[in-house]
C-alpha positions as CSV (number, residue, x, y, z in Angstrom):
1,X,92.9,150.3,156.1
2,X,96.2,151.7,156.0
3,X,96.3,152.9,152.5
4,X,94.5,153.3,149.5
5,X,95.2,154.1,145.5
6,X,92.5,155.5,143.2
7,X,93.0,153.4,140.3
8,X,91.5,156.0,137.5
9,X,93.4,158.9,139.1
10,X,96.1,160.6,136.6
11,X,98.7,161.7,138.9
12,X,102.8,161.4,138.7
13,X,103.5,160.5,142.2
14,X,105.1,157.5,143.6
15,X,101.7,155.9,144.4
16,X,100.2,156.3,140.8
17,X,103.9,156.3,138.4
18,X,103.0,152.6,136.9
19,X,99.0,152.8,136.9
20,X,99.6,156.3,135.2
21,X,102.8,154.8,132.7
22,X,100.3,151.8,132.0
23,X,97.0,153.4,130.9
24,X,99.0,156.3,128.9
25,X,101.3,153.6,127.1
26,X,97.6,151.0,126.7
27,X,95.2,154.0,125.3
28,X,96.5,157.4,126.1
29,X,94.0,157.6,129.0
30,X,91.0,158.0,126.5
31,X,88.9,155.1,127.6
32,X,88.1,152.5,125.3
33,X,88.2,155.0,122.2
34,X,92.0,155.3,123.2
35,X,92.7,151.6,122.7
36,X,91.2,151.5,119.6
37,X,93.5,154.5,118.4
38,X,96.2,152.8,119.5
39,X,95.6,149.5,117.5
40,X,94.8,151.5,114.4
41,X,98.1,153.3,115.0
42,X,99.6,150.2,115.5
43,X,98.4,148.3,112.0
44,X,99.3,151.5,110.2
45,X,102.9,151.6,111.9
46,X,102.6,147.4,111.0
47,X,101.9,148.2,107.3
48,X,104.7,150.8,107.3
49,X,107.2,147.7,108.4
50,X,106.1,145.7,105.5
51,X,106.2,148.4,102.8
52,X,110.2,150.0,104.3
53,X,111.2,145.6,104.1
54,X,110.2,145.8,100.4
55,X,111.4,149.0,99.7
56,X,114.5,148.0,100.7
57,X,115.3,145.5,98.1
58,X,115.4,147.0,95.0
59,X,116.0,144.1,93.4
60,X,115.8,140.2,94.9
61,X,119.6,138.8,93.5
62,X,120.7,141.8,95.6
63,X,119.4,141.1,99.0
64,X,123.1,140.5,101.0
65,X,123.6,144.0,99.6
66,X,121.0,146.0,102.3
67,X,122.0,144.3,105.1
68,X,125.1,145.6,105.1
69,X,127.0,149.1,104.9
70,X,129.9,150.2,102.3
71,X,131.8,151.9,104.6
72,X,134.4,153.2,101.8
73,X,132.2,155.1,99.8
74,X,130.6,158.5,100.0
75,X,129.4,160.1,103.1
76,X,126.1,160.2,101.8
77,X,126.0,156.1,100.5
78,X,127.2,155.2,103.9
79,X,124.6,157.2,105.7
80,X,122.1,156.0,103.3
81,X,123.6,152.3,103.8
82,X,124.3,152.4,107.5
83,X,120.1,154.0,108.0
84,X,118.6,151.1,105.4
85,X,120.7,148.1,107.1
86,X,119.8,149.2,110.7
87,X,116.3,149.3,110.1
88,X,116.4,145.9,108.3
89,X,118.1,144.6,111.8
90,X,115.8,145.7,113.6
91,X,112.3,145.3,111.6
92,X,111.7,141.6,113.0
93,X,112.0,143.7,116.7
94,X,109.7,146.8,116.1
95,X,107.6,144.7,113.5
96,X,106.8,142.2,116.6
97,X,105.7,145.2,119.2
98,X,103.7,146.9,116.3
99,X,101.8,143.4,116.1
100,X,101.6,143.0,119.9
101,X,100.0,146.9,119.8
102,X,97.2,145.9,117.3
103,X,96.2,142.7,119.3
């Protein structure tokens, strides 16, 4: 035997990086309690996805509106603009790891 890694051991070095990286990003290193949280973090950050998507339509004849950003107005619109359209963009992205996080 030339070498050996303890698989539960929660250390930083080179040995342990992607065993440690794995079980902190999976359930925080709590056990099975930890994956639960995680899923019920995950449903709840799911939810949030759906509520900000229909949030950001005020109204349904204006959809082509919030995926874009008025560049000429106010400081403020723009920012406002330039925050709502980026999360549209990438809503189908997060909305797909949230999913993959409660399976």
């Amino acid at each position: 035997i030339l070498g050996h890694r303890d698989r539960n051991a929660i250390k930083v070095d080179r040995r342990h990086l992607i065993r440690f990286l794995y079980k902190l990003h999976y359930s925080l290193h709590l056990g099975d309690w930890g994956g639960w949280l995680m899923g019920a973090v995950s449903l709840v950050w799911l939810l949030d996805h759906i509520a900000a998507w229909v949030l950001s339509f005020p109204r349904a004849a204006l959809w082509r509106r919030s995926f874009g950003v008025k560049v000429n107005a106010s400081a403020h619109k723009a920012t406002y603009d330039g925050h709502r359209a980026s999360g549209l963009w990438f809503t189908p992205v997060m909305a797909a790891v949230a999913l993959s996080g409660v399976a």
